[in-house]
gemmi code that builds the backbone of each chain (N, CA, C; Angstrom):
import gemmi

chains = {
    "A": [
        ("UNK", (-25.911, -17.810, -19.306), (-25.061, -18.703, -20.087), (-23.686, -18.088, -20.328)),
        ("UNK", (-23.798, -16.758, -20.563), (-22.450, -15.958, -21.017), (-21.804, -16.056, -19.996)),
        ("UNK", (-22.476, -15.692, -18.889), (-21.646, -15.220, -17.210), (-20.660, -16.579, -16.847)),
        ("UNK", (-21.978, -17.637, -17.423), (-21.068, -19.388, -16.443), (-19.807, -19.434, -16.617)),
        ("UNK", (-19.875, -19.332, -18.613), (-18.905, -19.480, -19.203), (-17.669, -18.696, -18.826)),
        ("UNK", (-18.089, -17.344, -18.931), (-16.922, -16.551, -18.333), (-16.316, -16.370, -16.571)),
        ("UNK", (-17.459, -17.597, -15.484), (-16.779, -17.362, -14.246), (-15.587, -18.259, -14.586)),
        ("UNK", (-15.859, -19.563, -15.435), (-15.493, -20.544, -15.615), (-13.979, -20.407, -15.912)),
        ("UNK", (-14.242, -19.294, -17.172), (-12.633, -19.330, -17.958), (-11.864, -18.739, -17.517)),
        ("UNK", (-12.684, -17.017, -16.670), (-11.850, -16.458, -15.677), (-10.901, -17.227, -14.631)),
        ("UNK", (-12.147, -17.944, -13.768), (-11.726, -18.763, -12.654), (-10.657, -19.392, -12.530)),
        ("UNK", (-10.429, -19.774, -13.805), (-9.211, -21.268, -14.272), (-8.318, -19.857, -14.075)),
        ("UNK", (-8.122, -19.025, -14.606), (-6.663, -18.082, -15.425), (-6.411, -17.631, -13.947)),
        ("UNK", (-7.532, -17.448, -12.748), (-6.968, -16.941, -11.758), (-6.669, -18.125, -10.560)),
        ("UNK", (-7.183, -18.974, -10.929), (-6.713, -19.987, -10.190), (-4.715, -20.252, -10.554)),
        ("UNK", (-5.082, -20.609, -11.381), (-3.549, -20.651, -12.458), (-2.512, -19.611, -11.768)),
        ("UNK", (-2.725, -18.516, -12.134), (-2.145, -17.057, -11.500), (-1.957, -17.425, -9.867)),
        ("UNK", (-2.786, -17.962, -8.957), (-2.260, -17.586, -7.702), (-1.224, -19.323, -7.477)),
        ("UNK", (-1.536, -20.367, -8.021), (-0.698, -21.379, -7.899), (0.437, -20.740, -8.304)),
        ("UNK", (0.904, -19.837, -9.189), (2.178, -19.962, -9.842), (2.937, -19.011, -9.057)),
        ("UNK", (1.794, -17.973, -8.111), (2.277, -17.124, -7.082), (2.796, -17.810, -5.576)),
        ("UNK", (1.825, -18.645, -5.638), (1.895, -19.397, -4.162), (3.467, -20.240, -4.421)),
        ("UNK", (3.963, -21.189, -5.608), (4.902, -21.519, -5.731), (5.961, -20.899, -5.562)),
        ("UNK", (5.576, -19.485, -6.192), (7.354, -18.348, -5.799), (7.175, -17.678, -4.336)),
        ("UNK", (6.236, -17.957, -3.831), (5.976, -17.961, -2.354), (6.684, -18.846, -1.524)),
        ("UNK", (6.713, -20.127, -1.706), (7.408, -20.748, -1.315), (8.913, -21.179, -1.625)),
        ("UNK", (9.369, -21.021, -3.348), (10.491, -21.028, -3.180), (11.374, -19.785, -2.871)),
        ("UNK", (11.094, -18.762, -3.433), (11.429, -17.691, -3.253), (13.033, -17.434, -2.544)),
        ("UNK", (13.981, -17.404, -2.934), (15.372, -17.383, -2.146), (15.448, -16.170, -1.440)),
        ("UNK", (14.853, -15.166, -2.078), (14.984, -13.888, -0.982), (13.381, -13.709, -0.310)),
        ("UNK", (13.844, -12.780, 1.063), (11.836, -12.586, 1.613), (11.365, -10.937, 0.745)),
        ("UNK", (12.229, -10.590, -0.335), (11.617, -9.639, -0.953), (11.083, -10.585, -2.013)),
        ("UNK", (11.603, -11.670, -2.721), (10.814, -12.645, -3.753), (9.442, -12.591, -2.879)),
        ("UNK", (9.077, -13.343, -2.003), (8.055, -13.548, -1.232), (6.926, -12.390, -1.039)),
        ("UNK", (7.660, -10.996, -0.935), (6.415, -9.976, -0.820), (5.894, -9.747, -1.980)),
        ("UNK", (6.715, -10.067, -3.036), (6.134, -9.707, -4.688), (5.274, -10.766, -4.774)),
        ("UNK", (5.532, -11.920, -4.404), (4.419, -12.954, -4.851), (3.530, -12.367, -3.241)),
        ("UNK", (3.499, -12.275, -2.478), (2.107, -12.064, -1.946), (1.118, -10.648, -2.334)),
        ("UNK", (2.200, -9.972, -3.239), (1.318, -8.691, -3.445), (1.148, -9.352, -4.816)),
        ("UNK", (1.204, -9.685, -5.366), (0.550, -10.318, -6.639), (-0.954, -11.658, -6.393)),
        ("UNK", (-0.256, -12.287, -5.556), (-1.869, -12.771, -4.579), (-3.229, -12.097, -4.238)),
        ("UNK", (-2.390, -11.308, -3.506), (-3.511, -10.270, -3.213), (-4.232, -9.418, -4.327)),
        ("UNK", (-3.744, -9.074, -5.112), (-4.243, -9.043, -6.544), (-5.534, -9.458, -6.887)),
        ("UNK", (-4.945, -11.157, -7.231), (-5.611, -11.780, -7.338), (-6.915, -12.186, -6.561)),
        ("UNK", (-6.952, -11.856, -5.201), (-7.990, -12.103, -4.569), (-8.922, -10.974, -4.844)),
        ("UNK", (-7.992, -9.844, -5.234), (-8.996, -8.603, -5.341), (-9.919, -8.983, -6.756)),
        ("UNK", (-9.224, -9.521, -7.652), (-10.051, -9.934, -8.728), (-11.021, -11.126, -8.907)),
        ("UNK", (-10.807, -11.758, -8.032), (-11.404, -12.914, -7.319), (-13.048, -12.468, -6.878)),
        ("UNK", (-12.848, -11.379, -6.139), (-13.998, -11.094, -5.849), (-14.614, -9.891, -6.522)),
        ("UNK", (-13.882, -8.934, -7.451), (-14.581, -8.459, -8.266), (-15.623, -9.619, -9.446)),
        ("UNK", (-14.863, -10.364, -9.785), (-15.877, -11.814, -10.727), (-16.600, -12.471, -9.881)),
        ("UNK", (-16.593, -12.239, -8.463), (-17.786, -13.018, -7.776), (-19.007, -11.870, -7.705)),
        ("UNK", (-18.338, -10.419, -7.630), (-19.685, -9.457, -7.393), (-20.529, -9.362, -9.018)),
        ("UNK", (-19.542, -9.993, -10.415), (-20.076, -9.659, -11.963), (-21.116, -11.406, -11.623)),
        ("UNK", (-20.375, -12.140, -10.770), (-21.172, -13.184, -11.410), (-22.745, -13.194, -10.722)),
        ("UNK", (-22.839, -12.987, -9.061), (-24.003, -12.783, -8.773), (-24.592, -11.030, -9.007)),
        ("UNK", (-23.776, -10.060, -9.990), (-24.823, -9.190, -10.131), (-25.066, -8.429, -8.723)),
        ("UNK", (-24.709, -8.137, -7.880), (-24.249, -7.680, -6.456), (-23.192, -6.867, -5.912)),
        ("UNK", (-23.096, -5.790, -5.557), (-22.291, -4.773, -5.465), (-22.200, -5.083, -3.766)),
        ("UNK", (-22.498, -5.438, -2.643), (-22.042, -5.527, -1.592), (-20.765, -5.498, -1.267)),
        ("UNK", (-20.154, -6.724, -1.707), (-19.031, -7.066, -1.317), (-17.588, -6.641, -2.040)),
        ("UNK", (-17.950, -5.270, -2.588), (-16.852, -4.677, -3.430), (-15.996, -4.042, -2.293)),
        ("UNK", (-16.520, -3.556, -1.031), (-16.308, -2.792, 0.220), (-14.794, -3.859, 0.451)),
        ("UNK", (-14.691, -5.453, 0.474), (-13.980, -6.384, 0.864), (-13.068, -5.547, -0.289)),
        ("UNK", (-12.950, -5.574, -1.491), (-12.145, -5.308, -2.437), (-10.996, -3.811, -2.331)),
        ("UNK", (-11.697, -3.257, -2.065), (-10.933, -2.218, -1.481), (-9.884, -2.431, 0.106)),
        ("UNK", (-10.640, -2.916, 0.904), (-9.625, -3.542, 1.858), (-8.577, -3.972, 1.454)),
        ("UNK", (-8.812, -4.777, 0.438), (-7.848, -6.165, 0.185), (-6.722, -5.779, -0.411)),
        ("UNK", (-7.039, -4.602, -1.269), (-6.001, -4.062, -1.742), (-5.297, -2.889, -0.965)),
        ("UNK", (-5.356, -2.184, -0.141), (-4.891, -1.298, 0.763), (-4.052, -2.351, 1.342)),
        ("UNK", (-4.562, -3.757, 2.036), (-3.683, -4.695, 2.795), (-2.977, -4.836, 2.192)),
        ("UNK", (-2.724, -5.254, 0.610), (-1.662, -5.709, 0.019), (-0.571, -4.838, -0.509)),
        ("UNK", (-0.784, -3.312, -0.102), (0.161, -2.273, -0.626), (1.175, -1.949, 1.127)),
        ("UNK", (0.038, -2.031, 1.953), (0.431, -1.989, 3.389), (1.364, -3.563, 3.576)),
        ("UNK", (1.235, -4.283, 3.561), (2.160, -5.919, 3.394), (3.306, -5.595, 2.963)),
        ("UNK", (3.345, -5.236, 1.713), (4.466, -5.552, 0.877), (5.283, -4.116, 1.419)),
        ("UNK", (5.050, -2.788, 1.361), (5.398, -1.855, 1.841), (6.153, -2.041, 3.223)),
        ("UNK", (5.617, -2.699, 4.234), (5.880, -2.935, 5.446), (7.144, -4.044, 5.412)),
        ("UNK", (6.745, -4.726, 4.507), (8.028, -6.143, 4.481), (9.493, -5.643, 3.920)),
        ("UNK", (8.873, -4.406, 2.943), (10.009, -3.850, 2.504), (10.868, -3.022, 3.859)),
        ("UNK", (10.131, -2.317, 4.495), (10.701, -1.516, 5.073), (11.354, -1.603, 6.649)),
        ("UNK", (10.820, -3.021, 6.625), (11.393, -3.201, 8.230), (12.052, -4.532, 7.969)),
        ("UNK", (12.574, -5.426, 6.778), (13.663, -6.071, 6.707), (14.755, -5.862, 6.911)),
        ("UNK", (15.505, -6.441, 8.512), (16.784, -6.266, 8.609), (17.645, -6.462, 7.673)),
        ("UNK", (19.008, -5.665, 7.408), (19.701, -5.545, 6.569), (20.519, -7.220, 6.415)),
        ("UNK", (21.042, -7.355, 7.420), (21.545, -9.178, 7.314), (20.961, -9.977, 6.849)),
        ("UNK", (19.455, -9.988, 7.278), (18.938, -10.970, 6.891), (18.115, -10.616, 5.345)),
        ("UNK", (18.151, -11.484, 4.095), (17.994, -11.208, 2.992), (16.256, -11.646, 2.861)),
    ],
    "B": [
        ("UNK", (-27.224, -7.161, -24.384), (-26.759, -8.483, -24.916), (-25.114, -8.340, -25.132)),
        ("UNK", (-25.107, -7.289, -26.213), (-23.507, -6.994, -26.668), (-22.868, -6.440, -25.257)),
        ("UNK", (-23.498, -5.538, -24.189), (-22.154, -4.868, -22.984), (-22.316, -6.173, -22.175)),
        ("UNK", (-23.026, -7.584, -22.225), (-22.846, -8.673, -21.489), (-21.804, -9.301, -22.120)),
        ("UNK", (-21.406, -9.109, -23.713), (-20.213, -10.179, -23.981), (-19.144, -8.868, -24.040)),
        ("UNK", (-19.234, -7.907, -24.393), (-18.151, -6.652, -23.857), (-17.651, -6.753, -22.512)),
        ("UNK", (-18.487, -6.948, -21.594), (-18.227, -7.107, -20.166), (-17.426, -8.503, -20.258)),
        ("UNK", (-17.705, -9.405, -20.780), (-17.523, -10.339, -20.067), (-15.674, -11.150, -20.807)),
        ("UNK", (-15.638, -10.018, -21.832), (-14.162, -9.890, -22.634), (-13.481, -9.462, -21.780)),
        ("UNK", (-13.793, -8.112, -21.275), (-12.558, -7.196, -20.414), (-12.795, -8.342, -18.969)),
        ("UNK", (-13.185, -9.344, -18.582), (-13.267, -9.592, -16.833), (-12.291, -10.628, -17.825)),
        ("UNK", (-12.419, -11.482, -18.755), (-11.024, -12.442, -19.236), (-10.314, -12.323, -19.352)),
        ("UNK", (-9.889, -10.513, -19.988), (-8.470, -10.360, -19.936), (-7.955, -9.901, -18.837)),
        ("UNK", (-8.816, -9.068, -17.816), (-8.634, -8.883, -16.889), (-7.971, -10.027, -16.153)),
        ("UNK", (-8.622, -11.431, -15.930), (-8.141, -12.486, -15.465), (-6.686, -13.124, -16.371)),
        ("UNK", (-6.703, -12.821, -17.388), (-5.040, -13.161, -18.298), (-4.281, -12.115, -17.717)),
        ("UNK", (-4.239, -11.076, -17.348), (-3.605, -10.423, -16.988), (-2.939, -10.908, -15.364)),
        ("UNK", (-3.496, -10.951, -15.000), (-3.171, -11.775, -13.250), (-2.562, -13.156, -13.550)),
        ("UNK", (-2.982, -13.954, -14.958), (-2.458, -15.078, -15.190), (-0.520, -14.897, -15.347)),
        ("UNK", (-0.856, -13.862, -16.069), (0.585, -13.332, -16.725), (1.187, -12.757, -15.472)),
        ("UNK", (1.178, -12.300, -14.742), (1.804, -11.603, -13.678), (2.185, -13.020, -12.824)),
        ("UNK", (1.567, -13.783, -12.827), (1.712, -14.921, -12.016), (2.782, -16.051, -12.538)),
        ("UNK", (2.421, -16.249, -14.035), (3.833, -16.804, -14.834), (4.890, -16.090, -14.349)),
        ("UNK", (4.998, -14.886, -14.669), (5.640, -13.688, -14.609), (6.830, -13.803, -13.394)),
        ("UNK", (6.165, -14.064, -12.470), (6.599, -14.171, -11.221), (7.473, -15.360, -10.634)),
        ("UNK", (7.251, -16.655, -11.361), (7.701, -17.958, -11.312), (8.896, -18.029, -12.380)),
        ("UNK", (8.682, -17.280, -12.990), (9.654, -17.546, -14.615), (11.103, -17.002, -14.546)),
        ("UNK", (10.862, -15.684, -13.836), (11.910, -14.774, -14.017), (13.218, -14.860, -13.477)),
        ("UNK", (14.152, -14.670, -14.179), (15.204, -15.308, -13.222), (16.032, -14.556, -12.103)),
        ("UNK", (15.611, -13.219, -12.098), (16.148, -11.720, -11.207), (14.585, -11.330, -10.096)),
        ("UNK", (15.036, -11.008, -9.064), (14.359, -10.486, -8.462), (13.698, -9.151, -8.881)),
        ("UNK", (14.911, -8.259, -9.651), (14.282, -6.862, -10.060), (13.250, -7.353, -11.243)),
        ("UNK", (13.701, -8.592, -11.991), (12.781, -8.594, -13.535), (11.217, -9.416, -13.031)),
        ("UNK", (11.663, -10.021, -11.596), (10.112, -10.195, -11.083), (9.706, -9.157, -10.871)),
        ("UNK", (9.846, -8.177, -10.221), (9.319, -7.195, -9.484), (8.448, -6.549, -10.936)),
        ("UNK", (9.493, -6.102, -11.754), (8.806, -5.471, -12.720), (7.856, -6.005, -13.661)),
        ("UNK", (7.985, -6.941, -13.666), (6.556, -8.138, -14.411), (5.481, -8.241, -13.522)),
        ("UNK", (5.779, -8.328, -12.347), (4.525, -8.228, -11.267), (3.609, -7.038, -11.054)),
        ("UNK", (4.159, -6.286, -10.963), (3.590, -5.014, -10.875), (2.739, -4.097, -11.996)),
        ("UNK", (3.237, -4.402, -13.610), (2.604, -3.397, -14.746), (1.299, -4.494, -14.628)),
        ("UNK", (0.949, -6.204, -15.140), (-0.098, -6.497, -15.549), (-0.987, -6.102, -14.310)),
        ("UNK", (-0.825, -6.331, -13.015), (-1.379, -6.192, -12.225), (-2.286, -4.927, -11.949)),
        ("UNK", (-1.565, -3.965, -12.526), (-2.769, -2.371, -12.229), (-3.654, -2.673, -13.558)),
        ("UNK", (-3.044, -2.897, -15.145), (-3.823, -3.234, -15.763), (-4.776, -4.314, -15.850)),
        ("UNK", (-4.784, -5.200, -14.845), (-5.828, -6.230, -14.912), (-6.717, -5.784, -13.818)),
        ("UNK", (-6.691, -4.987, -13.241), (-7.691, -4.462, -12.475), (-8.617, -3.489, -13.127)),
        ("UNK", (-7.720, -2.773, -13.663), (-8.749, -1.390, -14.641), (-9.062, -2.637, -15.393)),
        ("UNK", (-8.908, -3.352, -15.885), (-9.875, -4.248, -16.825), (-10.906, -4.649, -16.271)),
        ("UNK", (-10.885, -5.414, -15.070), (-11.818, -5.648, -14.405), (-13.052, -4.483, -14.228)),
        ("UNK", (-12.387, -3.693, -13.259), (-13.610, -2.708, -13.191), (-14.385, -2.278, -14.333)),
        ("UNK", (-13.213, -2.046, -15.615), (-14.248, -1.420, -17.153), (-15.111, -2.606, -16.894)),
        ("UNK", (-15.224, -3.762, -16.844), (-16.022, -5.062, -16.971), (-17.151, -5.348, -16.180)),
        ("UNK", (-16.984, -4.979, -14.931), (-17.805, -4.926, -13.668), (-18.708, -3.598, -14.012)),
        ("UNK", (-17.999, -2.363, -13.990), (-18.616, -0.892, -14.697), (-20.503, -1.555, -15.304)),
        ("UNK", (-19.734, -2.168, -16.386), (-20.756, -2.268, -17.602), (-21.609, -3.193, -17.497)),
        ("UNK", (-21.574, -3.930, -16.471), (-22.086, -4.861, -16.209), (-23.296, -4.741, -14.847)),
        ("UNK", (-23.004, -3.732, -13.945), (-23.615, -3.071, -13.126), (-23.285, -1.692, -13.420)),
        ("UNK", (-24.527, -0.786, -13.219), (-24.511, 0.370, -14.086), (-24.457, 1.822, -13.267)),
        ("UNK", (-24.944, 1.243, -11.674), (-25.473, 2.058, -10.817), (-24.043, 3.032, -10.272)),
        ("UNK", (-24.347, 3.790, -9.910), (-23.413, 5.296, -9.399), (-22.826, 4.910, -8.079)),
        ("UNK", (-23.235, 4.294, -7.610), (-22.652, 4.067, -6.183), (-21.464, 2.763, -6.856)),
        ("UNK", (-21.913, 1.972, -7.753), (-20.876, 1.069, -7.729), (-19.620, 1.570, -8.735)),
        ("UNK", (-20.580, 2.332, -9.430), (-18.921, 3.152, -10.473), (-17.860, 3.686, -9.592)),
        ("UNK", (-18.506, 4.621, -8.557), (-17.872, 5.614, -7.291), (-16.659, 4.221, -7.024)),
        ("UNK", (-17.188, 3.226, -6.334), (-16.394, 2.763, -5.587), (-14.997, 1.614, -6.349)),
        ("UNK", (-15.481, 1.379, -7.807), (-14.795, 0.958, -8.550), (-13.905, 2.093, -9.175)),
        ("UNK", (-14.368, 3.276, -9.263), (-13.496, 4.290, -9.488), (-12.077, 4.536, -8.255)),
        ("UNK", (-13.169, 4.177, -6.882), (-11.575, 4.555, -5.984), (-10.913, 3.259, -6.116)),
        ("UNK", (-11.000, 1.869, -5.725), (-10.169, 1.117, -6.136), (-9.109, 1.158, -7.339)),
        ("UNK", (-9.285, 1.935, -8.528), (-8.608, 1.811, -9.297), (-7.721, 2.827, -9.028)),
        ("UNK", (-8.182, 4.092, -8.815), (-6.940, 5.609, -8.061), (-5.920, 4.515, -6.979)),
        ("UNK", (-6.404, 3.899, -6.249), (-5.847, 3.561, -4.714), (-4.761, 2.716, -5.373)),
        ("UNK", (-5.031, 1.752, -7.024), (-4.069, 0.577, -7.272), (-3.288, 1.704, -7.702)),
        ("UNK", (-3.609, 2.727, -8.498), (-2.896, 3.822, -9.349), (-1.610, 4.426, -8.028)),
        ("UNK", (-1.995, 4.600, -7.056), (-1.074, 5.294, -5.992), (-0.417, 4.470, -5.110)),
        ("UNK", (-0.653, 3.340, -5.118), (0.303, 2.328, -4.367), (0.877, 1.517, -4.930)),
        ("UNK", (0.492, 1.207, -6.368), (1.266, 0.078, -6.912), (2.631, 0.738, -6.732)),
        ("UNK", (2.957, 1.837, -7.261), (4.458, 2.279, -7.733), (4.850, 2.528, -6.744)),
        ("UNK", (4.520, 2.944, -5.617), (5.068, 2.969, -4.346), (5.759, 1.883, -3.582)),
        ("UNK", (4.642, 0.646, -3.464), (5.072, -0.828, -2.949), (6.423, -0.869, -4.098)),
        ("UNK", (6.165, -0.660, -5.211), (6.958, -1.215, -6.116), (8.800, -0.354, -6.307)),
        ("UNK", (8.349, 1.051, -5.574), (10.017, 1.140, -5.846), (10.547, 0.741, -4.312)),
        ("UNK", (9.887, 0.809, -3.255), (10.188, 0.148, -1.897), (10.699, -1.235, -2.047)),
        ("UNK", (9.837, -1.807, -2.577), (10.612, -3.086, -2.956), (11.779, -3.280, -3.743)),
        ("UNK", (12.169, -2.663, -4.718), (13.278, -2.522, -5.520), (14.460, -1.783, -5.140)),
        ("UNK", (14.065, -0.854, -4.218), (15.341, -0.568, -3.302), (15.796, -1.440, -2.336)),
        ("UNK", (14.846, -2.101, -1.942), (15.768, -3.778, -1.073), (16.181, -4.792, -1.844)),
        ("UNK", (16.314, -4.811, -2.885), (16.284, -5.432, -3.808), (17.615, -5.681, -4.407)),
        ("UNK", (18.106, -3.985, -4.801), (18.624, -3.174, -5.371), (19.954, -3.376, -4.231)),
        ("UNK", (19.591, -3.090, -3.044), (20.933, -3.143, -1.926), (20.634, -5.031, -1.827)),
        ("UNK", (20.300, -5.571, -1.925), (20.311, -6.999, -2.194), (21.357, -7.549, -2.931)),
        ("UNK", (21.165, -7.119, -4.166), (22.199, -6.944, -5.424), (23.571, -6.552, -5.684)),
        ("UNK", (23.624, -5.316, -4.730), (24.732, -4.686, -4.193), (25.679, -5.679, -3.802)),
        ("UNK", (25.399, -5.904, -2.833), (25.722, -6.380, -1.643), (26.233, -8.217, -1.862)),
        ("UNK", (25.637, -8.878, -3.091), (26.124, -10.164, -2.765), (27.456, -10.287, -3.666)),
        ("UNK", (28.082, -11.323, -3.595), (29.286, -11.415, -3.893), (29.250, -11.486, -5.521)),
        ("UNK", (29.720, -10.599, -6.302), (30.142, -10.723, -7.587), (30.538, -12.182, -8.960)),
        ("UNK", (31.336, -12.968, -7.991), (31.715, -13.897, -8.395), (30.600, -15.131, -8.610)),
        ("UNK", (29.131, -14.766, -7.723), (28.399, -16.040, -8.181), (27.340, -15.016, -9.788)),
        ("UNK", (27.479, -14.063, -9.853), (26.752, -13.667, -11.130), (27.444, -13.709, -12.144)),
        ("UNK", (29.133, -14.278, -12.503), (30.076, -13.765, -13.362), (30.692, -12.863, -13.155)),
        ("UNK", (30.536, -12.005, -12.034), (31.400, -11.208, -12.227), (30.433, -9.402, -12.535)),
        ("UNK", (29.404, -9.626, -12.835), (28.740, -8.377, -13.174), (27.309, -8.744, -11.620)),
        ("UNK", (27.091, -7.454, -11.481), (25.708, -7.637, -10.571), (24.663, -6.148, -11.407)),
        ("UNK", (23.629, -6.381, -10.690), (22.769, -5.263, -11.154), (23.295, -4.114, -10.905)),
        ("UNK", (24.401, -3.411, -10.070), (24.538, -2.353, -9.313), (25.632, -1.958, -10.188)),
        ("UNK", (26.499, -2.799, -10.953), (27.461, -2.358, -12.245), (27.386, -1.228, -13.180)),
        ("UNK", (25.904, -0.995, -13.543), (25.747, -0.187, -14.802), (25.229, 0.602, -14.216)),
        ("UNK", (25.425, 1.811, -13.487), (24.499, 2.803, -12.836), (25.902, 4.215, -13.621)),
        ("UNK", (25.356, 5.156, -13.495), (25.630, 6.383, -13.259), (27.217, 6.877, -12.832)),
        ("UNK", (27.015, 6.488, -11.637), (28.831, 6.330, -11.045), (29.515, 5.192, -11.426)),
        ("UNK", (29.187, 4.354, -12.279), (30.541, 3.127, -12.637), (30.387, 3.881, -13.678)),
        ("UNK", (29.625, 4.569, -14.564), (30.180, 5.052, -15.903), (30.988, 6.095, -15.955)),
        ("UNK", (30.765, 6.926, -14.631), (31.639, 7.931, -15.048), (32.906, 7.249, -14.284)),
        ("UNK", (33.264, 6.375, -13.277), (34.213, 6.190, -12.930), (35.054, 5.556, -14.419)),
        ("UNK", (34.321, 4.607, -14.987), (34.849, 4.260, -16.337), (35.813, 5.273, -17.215)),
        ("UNK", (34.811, 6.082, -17.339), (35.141, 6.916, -18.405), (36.396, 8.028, -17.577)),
        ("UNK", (36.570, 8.199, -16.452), (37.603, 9.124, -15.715), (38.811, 8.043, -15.676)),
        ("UNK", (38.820, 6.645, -15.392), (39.616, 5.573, -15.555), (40.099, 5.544, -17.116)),
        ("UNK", (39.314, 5.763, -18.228), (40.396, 5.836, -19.686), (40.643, 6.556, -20.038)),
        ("UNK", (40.159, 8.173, -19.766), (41.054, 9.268, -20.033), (41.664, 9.737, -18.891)),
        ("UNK", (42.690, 8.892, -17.873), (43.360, 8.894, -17.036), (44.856, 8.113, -17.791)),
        ("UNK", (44.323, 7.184, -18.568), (44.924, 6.545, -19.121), (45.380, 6.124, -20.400)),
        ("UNK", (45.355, 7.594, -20.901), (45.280, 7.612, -22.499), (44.508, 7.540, -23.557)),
        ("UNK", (44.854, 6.715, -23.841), (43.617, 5.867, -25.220), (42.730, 4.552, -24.190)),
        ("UNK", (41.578, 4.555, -23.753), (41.137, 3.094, -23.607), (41.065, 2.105, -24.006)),
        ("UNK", (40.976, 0.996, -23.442), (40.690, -0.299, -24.595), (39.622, -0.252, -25.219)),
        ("UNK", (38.756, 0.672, -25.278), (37.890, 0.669, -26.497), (38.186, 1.350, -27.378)),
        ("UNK", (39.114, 2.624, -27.256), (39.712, 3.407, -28.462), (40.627, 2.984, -29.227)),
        ("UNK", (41.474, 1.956, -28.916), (41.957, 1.320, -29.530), (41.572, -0.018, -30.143)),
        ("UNK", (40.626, -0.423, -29.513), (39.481, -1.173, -30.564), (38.700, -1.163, -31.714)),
        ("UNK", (38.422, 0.199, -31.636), (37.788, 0.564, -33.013), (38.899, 1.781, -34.048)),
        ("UNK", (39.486, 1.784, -33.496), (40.718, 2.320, -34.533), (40.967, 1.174, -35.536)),
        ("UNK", (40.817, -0.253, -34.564), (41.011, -1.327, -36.406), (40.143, -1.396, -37.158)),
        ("UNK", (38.852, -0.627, -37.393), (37.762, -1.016, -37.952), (37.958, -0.392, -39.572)),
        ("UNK", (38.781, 0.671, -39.861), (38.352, 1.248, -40.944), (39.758, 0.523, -42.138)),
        ("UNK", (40.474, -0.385, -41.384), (41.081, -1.220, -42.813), (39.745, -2.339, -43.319)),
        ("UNK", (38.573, -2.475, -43.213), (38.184, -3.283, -44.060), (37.305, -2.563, -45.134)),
    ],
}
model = gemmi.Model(1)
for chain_id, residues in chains.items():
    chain = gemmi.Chain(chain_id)
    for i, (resn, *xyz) in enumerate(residues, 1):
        res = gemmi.Residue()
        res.name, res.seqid = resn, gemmi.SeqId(i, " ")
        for name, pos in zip(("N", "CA", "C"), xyz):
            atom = gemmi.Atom()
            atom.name, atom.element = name, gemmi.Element(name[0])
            atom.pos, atom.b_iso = gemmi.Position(*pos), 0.0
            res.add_atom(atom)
        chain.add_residue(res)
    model.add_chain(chain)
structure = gemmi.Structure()
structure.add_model(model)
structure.setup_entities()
């Protein structure tokens, strides 16, 4: 009963969180706006599936969690560092 | 009973925390003041998480691996995060003055102050020394 409640209320706050990311994803005027909102995504997915391993009680898929976040330091790192100077 | 509603506090704020980074991110009106809103809730909503997950599964193999996720956010967040702010930063530089007013982020650093300050004692009294010289008739 405790868990439902809390995939529930979690779920919403991270649902919420990646719409408001995905939006500065898309407007984003610079492509450094864009890597902050995808490393803030990615975040979110990492927490995404930490509340899927609390809700079924299952440690498997924490292995994904660690990926997810190495990708999202490697992304944003990479976007930083090989953006041509002209282009913003 | 109680580390199921303990647990299940820290995975909410854990999740407000990602909420806030995500406002955070939409709201701000500078690229640097996104950057820096994105980045602090974000390591802290993870250590929330894991304290939450921790207590909730108890076993050694899953602490281990919730322990390195949290070192790994600990050593890359600030990394991604000043990489990004140095493109950011020459971003700022670099665009034309006149659409910010006249000031950009790259104004208040280190070398405009001392150029400042070598510019009014080049030149006498500055316009700020003679600004507060009227202060003591009231």
């Amino acid at each position: 009963m405790t868990m439902t409640v809390t995939v529930l209320i979690a779920g919403i706050l991270f649902g919420l969180g990646a719409l408001f990311a995905s939006i500065r994803l898309v407007l984003g005027p610079t492509q450094i706006d864009r890597a902050v909102a995808l490393d803030v995504l990615l975040a979110i997915v990492v927490g995404v599936i930490v509340l899927m391993a609390a809700a079924t009680d299952s440690a498997v898929t924490l292995v994904i969690a660690v990926v997810v976040s190495l990708l999202g330091f490697l992304g944003s790192a990479s976007l930083a560092k090989l953006l041509p100077r002209d282009r913003q | 009973m109680t580390t199921d509603l303990v647990a299940s506090v820290l995975i909410i704020l854990g999740a407000l925390m990602s909420l806030l980074a995500g406002i955070a991110v939409l709201r701000f009106p500078d690229t640097m003041s996104r950057i820096h809103a994105a980045t602090k809730p974000q390591v802290l909503g993870i250590m929330l998480l894991m304290l939450g997950l921790g207590l909730r599964l108890g076993s050694p193999g899953v602490i281990g691996m919730l322990v390195l996720i949290v070192i790994l956010q600990f050593v890359t967040a600030p990394v991604s995060a000043h990489l990004t702010v140095r493109v950011a930063f020459r971003n700022a530089k670099s665009e034309p003055a006149e659409e910010r007013g006249g000031k950009s982020a790259a104004d208040d650093g280190p070398a405009q102050l001392a150029q400042r300050l070598s510019d009014e004692s080049r030149t006498g009294a500055g316009p700020s020394l003679s600004g507060d010289a009227k202060q003591p008739d009231r």
